[in-house]
Structure formats: structure tokens, C-alpha cells
N, C-alpha and C positions, 0 to 999 in steps of 0.2 A: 504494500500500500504506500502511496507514495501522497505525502501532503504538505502544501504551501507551510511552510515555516510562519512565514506573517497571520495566516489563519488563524495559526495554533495561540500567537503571539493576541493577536484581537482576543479567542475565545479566553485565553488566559486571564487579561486585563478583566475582560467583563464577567469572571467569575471572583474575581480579587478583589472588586470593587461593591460588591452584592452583599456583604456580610452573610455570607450564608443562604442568600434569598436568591441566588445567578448561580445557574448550574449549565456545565456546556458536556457533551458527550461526544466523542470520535467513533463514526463506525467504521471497526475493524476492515472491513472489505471495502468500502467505497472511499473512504475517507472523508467522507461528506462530514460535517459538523453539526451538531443540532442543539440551539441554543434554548435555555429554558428560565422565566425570573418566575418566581412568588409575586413579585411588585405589579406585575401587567399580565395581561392575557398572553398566553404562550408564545412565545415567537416564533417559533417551530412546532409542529404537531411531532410528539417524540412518540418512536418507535414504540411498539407494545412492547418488545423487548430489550429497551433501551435497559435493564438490570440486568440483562446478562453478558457476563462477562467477559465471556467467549468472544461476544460480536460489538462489544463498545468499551471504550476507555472513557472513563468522569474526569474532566480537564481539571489538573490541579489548582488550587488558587495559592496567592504567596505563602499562605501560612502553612501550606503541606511544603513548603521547601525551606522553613525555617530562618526566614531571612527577614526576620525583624532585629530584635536588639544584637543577634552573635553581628550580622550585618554591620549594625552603628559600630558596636563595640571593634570591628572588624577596621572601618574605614577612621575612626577616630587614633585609635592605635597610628597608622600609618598616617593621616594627613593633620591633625592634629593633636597630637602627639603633647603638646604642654596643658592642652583642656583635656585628656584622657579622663582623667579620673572625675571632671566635673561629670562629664558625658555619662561616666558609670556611677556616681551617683542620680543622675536624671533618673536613670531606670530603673530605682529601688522605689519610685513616687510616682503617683497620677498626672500625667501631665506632662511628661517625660519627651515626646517627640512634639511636641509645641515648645520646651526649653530647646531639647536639640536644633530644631529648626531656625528658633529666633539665636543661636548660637550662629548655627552655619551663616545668616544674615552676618551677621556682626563681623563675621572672621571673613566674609566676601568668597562663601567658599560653597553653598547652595547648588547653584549648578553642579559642581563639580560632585557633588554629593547625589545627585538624579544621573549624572552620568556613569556613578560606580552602582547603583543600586538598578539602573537598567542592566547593563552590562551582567552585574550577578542574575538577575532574574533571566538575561536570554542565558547562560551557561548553564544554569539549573533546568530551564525547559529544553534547552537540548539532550544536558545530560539524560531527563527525563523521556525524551524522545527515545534517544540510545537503548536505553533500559528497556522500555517497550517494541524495540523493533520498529519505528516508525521510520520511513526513510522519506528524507526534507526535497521537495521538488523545488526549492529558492534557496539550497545551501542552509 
């Protein structure tokens, strides 16, 4: 089965961004996508057999690749390295990636912080692809 990398990339975002309410499913054979919210009328009418397992993959969202705080803790380490330890107090408290962010403002450093945490999230869905056999028709 061979499927658009950016597909996978759209259905991902819009399962990440759902809190649990956006669900996207890959059918094994055709590669077709089939997207599904809580919040609206179905977007796609999903397979009767969209729970088996055999014949569909449930599109990860970021929290199945764990790329919340190891992430921060990950990128702070390296790019900010004199605020480390503020960054890892942020994350023992409520509020934590609203101090992080209005941090990365201050240190002029924001962008560069969407551009390491895309970066992690496309390695993770490919590795993810990897793992299931999925082979990328856009690299």
C-alpha cells in the first residue's frame, strides 16, 4: 500500500488537534483515509469494519508518540540550555506551556521551537509508518 506522506501528515494534525473527539483511520488495502470528529456530522461515512484490525490502522495523534514535555525538556537542554531548569520547573505546575511559550517569546526563539517540534512529529510518523509497513508515495 503505498500512501501520500502529507495525507498521513493532514490526518495526523487533525487527530492531534481533536482532544480525543478526531479520529482518522488508514485502510490497509487502498490507502484511502477516512476521517471521523465527535464535534460534527461524520466526515466520512467509516467502514462497518473500520475496528478491524487487519484492514485499518487508527492514525496516531501526538500524545501516542510522546512528544510533549521529554520534547520541551529535549529542545531546552540543547537551545536553551541557561533556562533549562526554569523550563523543568514549568512542568511540575499548571500552566507550564503558556510559561514555556511566553519564555521562547522573550528569548526570540518560538519559531525555532515549531520548527524542532514539526521536525520531531514528521520522524515519529514516519518512524510510525516504518513500523506498520506503510510505504510513502511523497518520500
Amino acid at each position: 500500500m503505498r500512501v501520500s506522506f502529507r495525507d498521513l501528515q493532514d490526518a495526523f494534525e487533525f487527530v492531534s488537534v481533536g482532544a480525543g473527539e478526531h479520529e482518522a483511520f488508514l485502510c490497509k488495502k487502498s490507502g484511502k483515509i477516512y476521517f471521523h470528529s465527535e464535534l460534527v456530522d461524520d466526515l466520512d461515512e467509516l467502514p462497518d469494519d473500520v475496528g478491524d484490525s487487519d484492514k485499518f490502522l487508527q492514525i496516531p495523534d501526538k500524545r501516542a508518540f510522546d512528544l510533549g514535555k521529554p520534547l520541551v525538556l529535549d529542545f531546552a537542554r540543547e537551545f536553551l540550555a541557561d533556562d533549562f531548569e526554569d523550563v523543568r520547573q514549568f512542568f511540575g505546575k499548571k500552566g507550564a506551556y503558556a510559561r514555556f511559550k511566553g519564555l521562547l517569546e522573550r528569548r526570540g526563539a518560538l519559531d525555532h521551537w515549531y520548527a524542532f517540534e514539526a521536525k520531531a512529529e514528521e520522524n515519529a510518523l514516519r518512524a510510525w509508518c516504518e513500523f506498520n509497513g506503510i510505504e510513502l508515495a511523497d518520500g
